[in-house]
NURO-395341 format. One record per atom (N, C-alpha, C, O): x, y, z. Coordinates in steps of 0.05 Angstrom, whole numbers, padded with zeros to 5 digits, always signed. Atoms other than C-alpha are relative to their C-alpha. Last residue first. Example, Ala and Ser with C-alpha at 12.3 -4.5 7.8 and 13.67 -1.06 7.14 Angstrom:
// NURO-395341
-00016-00024-00001+00273-00021+00143-00015+00022+00014-00005+00044+00018+00018-00024+00000+00246-00090+00156+00018+00024+00000+00039+00024+00013
***
This chain:
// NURO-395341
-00004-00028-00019-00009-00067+00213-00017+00026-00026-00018+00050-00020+00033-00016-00011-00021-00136+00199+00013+00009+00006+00032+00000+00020+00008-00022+00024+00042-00166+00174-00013+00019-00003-00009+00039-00017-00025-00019-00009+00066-00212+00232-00009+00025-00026+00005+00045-00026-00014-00001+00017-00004-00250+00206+00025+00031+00013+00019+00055+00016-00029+00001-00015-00051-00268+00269+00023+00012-00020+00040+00020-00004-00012-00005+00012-00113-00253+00232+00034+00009+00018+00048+00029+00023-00022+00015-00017-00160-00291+00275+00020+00006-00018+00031-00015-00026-00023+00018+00027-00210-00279+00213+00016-00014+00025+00018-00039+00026+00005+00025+00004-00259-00257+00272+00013-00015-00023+00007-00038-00030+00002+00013-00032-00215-00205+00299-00010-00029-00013+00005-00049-00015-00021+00005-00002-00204-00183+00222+00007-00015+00027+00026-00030+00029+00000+00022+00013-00276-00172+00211+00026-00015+00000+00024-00038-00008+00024+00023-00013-00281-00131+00273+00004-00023-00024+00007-00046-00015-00018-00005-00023-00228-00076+00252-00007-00036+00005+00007-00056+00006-00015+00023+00012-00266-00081+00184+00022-00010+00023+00040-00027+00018+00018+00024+00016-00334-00061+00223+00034-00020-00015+00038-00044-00015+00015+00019-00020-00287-00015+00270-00014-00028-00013-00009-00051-00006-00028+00008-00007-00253+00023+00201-00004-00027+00022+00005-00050+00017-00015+00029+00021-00326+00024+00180+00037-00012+00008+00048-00034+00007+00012+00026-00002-00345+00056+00238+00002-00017-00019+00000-00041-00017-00004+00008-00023-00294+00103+00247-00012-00024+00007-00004-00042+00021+00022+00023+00011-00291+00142+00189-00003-00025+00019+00000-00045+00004+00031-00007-00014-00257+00192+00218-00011-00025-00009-00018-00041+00008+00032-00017+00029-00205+00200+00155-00022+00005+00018-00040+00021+00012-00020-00032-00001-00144+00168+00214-00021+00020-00008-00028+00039+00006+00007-00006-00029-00199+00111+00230+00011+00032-00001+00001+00053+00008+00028-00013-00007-00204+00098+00153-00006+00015+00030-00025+00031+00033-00012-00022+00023-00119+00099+00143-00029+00012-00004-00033+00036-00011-00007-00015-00024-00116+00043+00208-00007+00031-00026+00003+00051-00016+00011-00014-00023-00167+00006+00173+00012+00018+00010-00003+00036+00021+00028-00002-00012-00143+00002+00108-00011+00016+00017-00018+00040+00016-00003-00027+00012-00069+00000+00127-00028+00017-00006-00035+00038+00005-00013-00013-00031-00082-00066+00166-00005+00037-00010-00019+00054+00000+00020-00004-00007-00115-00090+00090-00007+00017+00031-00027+00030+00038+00023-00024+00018-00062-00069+00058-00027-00002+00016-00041+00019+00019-00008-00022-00013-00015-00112+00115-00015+00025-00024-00012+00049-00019+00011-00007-00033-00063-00165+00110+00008+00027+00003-00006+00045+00012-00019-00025-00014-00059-00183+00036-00001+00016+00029-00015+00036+00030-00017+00014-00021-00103-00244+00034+00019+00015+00009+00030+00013+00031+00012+00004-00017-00155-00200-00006+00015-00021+00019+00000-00028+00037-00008+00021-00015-00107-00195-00071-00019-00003+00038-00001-00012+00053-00017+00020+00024-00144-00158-00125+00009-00025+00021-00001-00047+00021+00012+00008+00017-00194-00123-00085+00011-00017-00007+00001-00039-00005+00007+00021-00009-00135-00115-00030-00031-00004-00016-00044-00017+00001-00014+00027+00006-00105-00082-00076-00011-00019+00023-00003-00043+00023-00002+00004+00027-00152-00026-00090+00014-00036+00002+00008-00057-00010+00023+00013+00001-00165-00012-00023-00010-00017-00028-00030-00031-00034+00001+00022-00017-00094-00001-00010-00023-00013+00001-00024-00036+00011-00023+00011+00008-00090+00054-00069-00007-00043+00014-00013-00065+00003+00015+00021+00023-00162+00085-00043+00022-00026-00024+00013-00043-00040+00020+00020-00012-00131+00093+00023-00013-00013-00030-00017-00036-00037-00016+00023+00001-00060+00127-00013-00026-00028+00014-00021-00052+00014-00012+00015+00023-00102+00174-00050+00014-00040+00015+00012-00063+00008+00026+00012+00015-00151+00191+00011+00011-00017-00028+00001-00037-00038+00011+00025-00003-00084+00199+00052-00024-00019-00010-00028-00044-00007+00021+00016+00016-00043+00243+00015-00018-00030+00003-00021-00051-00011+00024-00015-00010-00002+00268+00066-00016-00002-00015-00036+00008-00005-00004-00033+00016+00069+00260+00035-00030+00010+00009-00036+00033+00003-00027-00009-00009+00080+00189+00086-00008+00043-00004-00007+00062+00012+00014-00004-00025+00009+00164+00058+00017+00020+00024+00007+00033+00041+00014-00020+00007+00030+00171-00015-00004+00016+00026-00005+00041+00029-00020-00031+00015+00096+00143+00002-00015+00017+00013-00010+00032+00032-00003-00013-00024+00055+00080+00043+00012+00027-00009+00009+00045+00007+00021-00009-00015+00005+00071-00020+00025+00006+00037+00016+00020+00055+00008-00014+00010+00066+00068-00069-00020+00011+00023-00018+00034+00031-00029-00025+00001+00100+00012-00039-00008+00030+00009-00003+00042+00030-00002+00000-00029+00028-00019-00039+00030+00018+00015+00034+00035+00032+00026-00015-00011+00026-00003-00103+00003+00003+00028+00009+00023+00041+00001-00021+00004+00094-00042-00119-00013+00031+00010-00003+00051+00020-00026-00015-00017+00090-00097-00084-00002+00040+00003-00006+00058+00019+00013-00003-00030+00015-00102-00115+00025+00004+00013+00025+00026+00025+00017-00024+00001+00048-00091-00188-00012+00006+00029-00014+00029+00037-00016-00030-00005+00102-00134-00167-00013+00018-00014+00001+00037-00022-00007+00000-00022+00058-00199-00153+00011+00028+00002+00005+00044+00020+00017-00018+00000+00017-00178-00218+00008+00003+00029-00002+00021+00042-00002+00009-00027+00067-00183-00262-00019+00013+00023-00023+00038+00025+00022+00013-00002+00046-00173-00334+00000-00015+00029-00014-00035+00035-00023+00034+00003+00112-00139-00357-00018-00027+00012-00008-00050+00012+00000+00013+00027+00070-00076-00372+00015-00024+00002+00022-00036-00019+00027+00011+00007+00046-00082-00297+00002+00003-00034-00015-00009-00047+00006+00033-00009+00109-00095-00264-00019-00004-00016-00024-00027-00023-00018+00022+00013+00140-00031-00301-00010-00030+00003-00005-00048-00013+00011-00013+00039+00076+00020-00293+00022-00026-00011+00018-00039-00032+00022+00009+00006+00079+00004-00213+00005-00001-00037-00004-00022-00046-00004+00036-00008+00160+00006-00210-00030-00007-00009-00032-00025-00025-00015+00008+00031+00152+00076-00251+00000-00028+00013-00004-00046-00003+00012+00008+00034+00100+00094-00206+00006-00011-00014-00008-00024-00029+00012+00021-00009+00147+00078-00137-00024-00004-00026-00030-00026-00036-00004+00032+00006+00195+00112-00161-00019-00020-00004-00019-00039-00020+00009-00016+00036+00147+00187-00171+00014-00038+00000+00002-00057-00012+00028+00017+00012+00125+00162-00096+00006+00001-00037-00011-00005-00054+00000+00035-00012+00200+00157-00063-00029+00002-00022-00032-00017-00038-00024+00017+00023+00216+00229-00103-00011-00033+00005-00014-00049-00013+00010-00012+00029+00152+00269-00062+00017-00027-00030+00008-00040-00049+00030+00017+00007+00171+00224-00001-00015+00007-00028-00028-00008-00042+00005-00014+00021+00241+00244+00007-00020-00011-00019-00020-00022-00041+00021-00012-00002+00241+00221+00078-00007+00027-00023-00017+00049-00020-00016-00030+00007+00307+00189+00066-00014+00019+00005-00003+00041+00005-00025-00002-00019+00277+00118+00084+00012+00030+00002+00019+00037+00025+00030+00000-00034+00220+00136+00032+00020-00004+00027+00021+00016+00041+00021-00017+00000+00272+00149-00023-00017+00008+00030-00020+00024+00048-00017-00012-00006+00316+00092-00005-00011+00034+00003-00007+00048+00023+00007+00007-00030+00243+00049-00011+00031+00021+00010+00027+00030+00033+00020-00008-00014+00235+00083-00076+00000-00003+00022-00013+00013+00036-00008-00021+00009+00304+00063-00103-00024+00014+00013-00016+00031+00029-00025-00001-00017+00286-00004-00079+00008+00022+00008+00014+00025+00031+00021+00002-00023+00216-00006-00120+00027+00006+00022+00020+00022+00039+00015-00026+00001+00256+00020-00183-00012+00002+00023-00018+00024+00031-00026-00021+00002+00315-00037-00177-00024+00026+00010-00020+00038+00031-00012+00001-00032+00249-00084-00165+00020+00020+00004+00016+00033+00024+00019-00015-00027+00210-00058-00221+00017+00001+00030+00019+00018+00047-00002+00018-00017+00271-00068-00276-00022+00012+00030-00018+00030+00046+00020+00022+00008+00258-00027-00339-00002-00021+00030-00022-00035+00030-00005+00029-00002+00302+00032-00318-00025-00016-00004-00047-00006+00003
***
């Protein structure tokens, strides 16, 4: 299918189903569809889709560098950036997770999204 959202859906039935291997192969074809169609809202849907799969199937250095990716691009994204931290603390990494833990206190990042 050509349609990201049908493909991102199909992924989230996937991930719901805890058929996380299948939810992430969707969740490419939604990335690869938004982004030859020059969308860049449903290429970040997408990814981010993509970065909880990865994170679901135990691939968490893939799915951290996924989320770190898009909040390059979109930096108002909270819940990539929530993911972030909570996905550096999981890796150990402890004090950067804390340092971005901290930069988010002082944003006052109230956003129902953050997680």
């Amino acid at each position: 299918p050509k349609d990201y959202e049908l493909l991102t859906d199909l992924g989230e039935t996937l991930l719901d189903a805890k058929l996380y291997d299948q939810a992430v192969l969707y969740f490419k074809m939604a990335c690869d569809v938004a982004y030859e169609a020059g969308d860049v809202n449903g290429t970040l849907t997408a990814q981010f889709r993509l970065g909880l799969a990865l994170d679901k199937l135990g691939a968490e250095e893939a799915a951290l560098e996924l989320f770190q990716t898009i909040v390059s691009i979109d930096p108002q994204m909270s819940n990539a950036r929530g993911n972030v931290i909570r996905l550096l603390w999981r890796l150990e990494r402890r004090e950067e997770a804390a340092r971005l833990a901290q930069e988010e206190i002082n944003r006052g990042s109230a956003d129902e999204n953050f997680y």
